[in-house]
C-alpha positions as CSV (number, residue, x, y, z in Angstrom):
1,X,0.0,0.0,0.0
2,X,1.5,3.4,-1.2
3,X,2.1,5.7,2.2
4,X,0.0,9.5,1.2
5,X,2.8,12.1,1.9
6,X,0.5,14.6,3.8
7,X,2.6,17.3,2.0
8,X,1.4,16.3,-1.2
9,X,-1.6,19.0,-2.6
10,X,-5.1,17.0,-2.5
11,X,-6.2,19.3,-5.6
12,X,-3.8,20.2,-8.4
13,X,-4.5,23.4,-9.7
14,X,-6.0,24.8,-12.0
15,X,-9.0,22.5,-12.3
16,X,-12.4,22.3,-12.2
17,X,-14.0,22.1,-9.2
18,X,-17.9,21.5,-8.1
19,X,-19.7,23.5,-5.4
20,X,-23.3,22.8,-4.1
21,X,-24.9,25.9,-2.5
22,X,-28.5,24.8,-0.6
23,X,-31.0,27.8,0.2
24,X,-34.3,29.5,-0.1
25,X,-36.0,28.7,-3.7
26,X,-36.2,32.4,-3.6
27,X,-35.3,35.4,-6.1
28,X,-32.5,36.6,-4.1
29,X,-30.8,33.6,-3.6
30,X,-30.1,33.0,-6.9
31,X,-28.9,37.4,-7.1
32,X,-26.7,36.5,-3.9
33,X,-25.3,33.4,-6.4
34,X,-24.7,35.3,-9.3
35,X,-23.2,38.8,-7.7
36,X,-20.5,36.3,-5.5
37,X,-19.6,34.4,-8.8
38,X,-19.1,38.0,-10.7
39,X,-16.9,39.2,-8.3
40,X,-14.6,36.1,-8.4
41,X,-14.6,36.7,-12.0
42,X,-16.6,33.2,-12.6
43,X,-19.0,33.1,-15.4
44,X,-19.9,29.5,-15.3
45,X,-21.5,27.8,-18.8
46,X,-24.9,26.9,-18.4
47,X,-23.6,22.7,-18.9
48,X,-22.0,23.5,-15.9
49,X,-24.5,24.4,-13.4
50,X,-26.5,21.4,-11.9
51,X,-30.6,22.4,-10.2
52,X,-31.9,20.7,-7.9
53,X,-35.4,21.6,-6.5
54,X,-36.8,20.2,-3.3
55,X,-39.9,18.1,-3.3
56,X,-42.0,20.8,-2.1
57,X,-40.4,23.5,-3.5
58,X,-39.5,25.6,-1.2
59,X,-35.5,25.1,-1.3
60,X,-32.8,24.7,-4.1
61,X,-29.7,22.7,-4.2
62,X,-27.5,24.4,-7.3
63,X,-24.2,22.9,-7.9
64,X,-21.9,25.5,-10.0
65,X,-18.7,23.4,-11.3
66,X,-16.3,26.3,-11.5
67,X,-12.4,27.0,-13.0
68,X,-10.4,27.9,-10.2
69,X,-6.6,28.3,-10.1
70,X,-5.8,28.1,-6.4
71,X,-6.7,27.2,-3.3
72,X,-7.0,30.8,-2.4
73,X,-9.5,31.3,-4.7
74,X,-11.6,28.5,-4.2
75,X,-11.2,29.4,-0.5
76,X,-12.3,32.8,-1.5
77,X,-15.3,32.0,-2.8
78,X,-16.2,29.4,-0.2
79,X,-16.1,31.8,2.4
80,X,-18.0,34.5,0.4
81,X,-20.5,31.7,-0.1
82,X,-20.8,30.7,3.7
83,X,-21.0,34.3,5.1
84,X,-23.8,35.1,3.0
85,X,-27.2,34.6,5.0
86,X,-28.8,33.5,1.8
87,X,-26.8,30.1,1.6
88,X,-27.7,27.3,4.4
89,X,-25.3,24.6,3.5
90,X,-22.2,25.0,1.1
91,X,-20.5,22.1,0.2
């Protein structure tokens, strides 16, 4: 079994890299969404945005596979994600 050198990156950058943001099936959630993906200068394709509606409707799961080219930046955006009140689970 090969030994994981813990120095070793997990994610080799630049790649593509899915997040899943769960919220409110509401207008402003998808305006919070698009105004934190403008200001990290991400403009996904519409192939690369996955929606996912609850059973009642009332919440959406929308998983935006983005081009990032560090873990700065995708920690960037996480965070931007997370501290917005709009959001209730970013994975």
């Amino acid at each position: 079994m090969k030994k994981i050198d813990r120095s070793d990156p997990l994610i080799t950058f630049p790649c593509h890299f899915p997040i899943k943001v769960i919220g409110d099936d509401v207008q402003d959630f998808y305006h919070a969404t698009e105004s934190i993906l403008n200001k990290h200068n991400q403009n996904p394709h519409p192939e690369n945005l996955k929606k996912n509606s609850s059973q009642k409707g009332n919440y959406i799961a929308l998983t935006i596979n983005l081009k990032v080219d560090s873990q700065k930046q995708l920690d960037a955006i996480y965070k931007d994600f997370s501290g917005n009140d709009h959001f209730k689970f970013v994975l």
